[in-house]
ZALUM-465416 format. One record per residue: x, y, z of N, C-alpha, C in turn; residue number from 0. Coordinates in Angstrom, 1 decimal. Layout:
N
       nX       nY       nZ      caX      caY      caZ       cX       cY       cZ     i
        X        Y        Z        X        Y        Z        X        Y        Z   NUM
...
//
This chain:
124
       nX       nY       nZ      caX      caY      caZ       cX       cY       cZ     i
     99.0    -71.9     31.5     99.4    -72.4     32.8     98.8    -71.6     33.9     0
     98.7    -70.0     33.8     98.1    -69.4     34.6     96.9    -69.4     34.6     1
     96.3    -69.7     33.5     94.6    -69.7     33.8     94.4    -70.9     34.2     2
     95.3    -72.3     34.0     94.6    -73.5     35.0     94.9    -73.0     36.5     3
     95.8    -72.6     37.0     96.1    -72.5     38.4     94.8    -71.8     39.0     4
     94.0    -70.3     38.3     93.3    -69.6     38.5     92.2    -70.1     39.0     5
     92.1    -71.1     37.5     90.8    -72.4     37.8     90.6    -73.0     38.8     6
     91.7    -73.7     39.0     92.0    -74.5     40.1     92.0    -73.8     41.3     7
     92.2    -72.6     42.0     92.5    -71.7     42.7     90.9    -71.4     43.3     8
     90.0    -71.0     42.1     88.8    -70.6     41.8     87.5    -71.9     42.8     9
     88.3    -72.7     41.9     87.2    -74.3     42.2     87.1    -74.7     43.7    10
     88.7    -74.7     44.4     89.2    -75.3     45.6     88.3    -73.9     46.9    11
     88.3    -72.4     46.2     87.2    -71.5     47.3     86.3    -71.8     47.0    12
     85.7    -71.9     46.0     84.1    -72.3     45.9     83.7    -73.6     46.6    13
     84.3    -74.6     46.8     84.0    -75.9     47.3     84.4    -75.6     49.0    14
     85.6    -75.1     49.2     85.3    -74.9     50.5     84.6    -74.1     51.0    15
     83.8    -73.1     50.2     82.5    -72.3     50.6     81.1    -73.1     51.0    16
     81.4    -73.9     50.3     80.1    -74.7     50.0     80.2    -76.0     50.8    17
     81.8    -76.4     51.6     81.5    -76.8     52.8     81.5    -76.7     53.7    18
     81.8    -74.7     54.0     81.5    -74.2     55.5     79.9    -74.1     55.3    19
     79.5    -74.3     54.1     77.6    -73.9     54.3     77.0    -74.7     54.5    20
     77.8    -76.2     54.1     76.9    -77.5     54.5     76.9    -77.8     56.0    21
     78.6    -77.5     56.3     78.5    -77.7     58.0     77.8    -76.9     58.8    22
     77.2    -75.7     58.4     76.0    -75.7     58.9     75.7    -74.7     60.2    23
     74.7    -74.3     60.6     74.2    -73.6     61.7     74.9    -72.5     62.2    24
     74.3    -71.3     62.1     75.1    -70.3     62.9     75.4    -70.4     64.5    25
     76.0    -69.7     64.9     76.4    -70.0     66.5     74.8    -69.6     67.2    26
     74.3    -68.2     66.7     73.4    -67.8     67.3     72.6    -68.6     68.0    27
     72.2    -69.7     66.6     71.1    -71.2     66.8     71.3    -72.3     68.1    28
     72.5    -72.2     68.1     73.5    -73.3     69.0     73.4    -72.6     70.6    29
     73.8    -71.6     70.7     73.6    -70.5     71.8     72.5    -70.3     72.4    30
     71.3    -70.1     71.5     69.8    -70.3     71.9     69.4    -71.1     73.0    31
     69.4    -72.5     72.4     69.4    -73.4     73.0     69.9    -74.0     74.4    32
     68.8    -74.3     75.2     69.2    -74.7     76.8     70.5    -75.6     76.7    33
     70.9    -75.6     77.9     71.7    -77.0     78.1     71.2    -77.7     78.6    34
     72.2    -79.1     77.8     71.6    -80.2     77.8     70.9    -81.3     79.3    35
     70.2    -81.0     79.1     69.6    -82.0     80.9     68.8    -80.9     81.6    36
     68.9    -79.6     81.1     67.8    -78.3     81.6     66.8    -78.6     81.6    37
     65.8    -78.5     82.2     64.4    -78.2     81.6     63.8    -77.2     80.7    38
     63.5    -76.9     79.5     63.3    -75.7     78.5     62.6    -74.7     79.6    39
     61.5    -75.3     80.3     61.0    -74.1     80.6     61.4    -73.7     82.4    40
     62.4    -73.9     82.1     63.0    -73.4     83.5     64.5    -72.4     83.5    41
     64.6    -72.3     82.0     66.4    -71.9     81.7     65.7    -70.1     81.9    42
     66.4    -69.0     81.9     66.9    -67.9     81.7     68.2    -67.7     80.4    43
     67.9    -67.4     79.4     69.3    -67.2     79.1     69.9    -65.6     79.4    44
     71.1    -65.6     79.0     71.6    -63.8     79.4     72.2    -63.5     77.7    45
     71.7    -62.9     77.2     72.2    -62.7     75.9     72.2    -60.9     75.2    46
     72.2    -60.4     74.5     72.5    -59.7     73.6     73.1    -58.7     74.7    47
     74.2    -58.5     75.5     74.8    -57.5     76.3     73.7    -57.1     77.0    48
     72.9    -57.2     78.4     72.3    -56.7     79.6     70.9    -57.1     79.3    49
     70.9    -58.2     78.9     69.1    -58.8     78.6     69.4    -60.1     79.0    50
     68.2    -60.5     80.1     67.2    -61.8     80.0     66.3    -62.0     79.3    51
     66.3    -63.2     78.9     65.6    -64.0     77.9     64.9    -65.2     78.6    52
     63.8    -65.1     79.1     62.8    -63.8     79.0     62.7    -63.2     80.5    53
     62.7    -61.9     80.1     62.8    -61.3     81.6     61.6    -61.6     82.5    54
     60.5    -62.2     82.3     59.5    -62.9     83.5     59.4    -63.9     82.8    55
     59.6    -65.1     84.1     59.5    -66.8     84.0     58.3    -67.2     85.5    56
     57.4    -67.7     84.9     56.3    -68.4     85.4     56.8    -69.9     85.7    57
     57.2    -70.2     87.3     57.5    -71.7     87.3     56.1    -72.5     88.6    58
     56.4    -73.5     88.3     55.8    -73.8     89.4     56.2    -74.5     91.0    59
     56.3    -74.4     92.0     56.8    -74.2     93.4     57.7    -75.7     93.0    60
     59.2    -75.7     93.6     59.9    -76.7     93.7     60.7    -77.2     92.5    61
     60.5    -76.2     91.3     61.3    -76.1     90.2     62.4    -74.9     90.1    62
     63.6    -75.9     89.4     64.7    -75.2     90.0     65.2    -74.7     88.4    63
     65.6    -73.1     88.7     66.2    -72.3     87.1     67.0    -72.0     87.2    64
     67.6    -72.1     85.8     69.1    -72.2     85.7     69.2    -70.9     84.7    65
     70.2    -70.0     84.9     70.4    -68.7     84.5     71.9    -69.1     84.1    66
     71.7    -69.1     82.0     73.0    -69.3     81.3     73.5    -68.5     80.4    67
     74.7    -67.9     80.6     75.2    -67.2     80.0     75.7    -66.8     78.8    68
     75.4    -66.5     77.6     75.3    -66.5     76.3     76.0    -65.2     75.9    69
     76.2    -64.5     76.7     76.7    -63.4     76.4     78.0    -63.1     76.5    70
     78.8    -62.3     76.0     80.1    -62.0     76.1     80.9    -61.4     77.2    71
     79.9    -61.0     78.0     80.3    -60.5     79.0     79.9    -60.8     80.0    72
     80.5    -61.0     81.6     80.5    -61.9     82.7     79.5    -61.3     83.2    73
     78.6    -61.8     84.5     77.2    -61.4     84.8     77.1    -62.6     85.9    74
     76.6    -61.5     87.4     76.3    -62.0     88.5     74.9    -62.1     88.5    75
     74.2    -63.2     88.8     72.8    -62.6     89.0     73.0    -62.6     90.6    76
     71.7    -61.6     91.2     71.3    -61.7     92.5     70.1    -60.9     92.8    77
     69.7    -61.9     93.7     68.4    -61.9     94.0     68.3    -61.1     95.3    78
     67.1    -60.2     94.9     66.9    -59.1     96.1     66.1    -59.3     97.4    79
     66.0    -61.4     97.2     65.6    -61.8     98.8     67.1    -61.9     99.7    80
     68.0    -62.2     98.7     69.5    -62.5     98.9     69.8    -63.6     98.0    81
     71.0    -63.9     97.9     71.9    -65.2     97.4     72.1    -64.8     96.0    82
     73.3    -65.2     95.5     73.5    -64.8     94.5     74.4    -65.4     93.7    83
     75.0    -65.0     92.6     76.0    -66.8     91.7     77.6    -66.4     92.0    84
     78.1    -67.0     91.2     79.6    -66.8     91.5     79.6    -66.0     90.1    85
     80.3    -65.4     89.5     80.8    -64.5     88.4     80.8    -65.4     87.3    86
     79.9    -65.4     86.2     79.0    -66.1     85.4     79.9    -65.9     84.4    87
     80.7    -66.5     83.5     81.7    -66.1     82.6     81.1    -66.8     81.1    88
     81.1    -66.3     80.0     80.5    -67.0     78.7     80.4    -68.7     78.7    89
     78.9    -69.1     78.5     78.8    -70.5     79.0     78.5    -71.0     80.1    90
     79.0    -70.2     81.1     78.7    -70.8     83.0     77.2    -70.9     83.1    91
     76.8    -71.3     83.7     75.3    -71.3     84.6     75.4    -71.6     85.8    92
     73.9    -71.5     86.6     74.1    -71.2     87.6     72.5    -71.4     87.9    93
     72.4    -72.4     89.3     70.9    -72.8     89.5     70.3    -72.9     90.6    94
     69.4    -72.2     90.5     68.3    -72.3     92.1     67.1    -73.0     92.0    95
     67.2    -72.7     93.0     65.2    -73.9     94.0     64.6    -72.9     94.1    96
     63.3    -72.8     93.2     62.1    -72.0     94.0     61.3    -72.8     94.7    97
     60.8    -72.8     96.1     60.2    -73.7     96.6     58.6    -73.0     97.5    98
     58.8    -71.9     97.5     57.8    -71.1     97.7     57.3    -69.9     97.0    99
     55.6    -70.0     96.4     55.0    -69.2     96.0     55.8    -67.7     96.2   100
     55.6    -67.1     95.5     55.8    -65.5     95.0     56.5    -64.6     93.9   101
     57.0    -63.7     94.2     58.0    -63.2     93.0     59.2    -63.1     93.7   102
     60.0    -63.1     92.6     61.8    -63.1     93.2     62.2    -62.2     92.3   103
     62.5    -61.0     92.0     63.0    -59.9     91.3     64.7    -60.2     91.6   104
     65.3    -60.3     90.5     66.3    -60.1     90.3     67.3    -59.3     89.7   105
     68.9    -59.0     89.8     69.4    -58.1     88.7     70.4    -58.7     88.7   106
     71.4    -57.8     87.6     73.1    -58.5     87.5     73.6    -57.6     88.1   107
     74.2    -58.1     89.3     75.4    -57.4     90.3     76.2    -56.3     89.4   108
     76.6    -56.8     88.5     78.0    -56.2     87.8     76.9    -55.0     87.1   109
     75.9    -55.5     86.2     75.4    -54.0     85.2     74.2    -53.2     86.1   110
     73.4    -53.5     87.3     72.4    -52.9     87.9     71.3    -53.3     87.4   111
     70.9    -52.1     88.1     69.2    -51.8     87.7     68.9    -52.5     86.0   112
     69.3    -51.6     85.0     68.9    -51.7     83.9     69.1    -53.0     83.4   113
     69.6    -53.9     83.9     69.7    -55.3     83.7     68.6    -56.3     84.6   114
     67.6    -56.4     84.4     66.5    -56.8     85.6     65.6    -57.8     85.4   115
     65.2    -59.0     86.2     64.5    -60.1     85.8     63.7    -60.0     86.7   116
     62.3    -61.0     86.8     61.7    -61.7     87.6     61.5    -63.3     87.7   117
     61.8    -63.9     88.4     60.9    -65.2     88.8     59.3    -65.4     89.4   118
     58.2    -65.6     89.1     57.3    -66.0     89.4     56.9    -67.2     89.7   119
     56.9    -67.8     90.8     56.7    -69.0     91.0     55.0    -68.9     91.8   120
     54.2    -69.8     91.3     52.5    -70.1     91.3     52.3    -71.6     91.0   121
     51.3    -71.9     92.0     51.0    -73.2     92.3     50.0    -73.1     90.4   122
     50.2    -74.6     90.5     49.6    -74.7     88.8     47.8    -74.7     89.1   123
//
C-alpha cells in the first residue's frame, strides 16, 4: 500500500513538472519585450538594477520614447534639458516627444550619475 501511494505521489510531481515546463517562458523573455502598441525601436527598457537597455537610442525628429520599467526598483528618469516622469514603479512607463535634432542626456533622479542614458535624435 505504501509503495502505490509513493508511486502515485511520484507520478502526480513529475506531471506537474512537466506542466509548469510546457506552460512555458521565463519571466525574463516576457519582460524583454516592449509594450504592446510601442514602437520596438523607440522603447528604453530599465532592467538589471541601474541599466538602460540600450543606453544610446538613435530616433528620428518627432518620435516619441517610452522608458519601461522592468526592474525591481522605482526609477525617475530626467532629462538634463529639464522635465522629468513621475516615480516609475515595476511595469510603469513613461513617454516623450523628441521633436528636435540633438542629444538629450539623461539619468535616474533616484540612483544619479551612474545610472545614465542618451537620446539621439537625427534627421534620417
Amino acid at each position: 500500500m505504501r509503495v502505490r501511494t509513493t508511486i502515485r505521489t511520484v507520478r502526480s510531481s513529475l506531471l506537474g513538472l512537466g506542466l509548469l515546463a510546457a506552460a512555458g517562458g521565463s519571466a525574463a523573455s516576457e519582460t524583454a519585450a516592449p509594450a504592446e502598441g510601442v514602437p520596438e525601436g523607440a522603447v528604453v527598457q530599465i532592467v538589471d538594477f541601474m541599466r538602460f537597455e540600450p543606453v544610446t537610442l538613435t530616433v528620428e525628429p518627432g518620435t516619441t520614447v517610452t522608458w519601461i520599467n522592468n526592474d525591481g526598483s522605482n526609477h525617475i528618469i530626467q532629462l538634463r534639458q529639464g522635465g522629468k516622469s513621475p516615480r516609475l514603479r515595476h511595469g510603469a512607463n513613461w513617454s516623450r516627444s523628441f521633436d528636435t535634432p540633438g542629444e538629450y542626456p539623461y539619468i535616474c533622479a533616484i540612483h544619479g550619475e551612474r545610472m545614465s542614458g542618451t537620446i539621439i535624435v537625427q534627421a534620417p
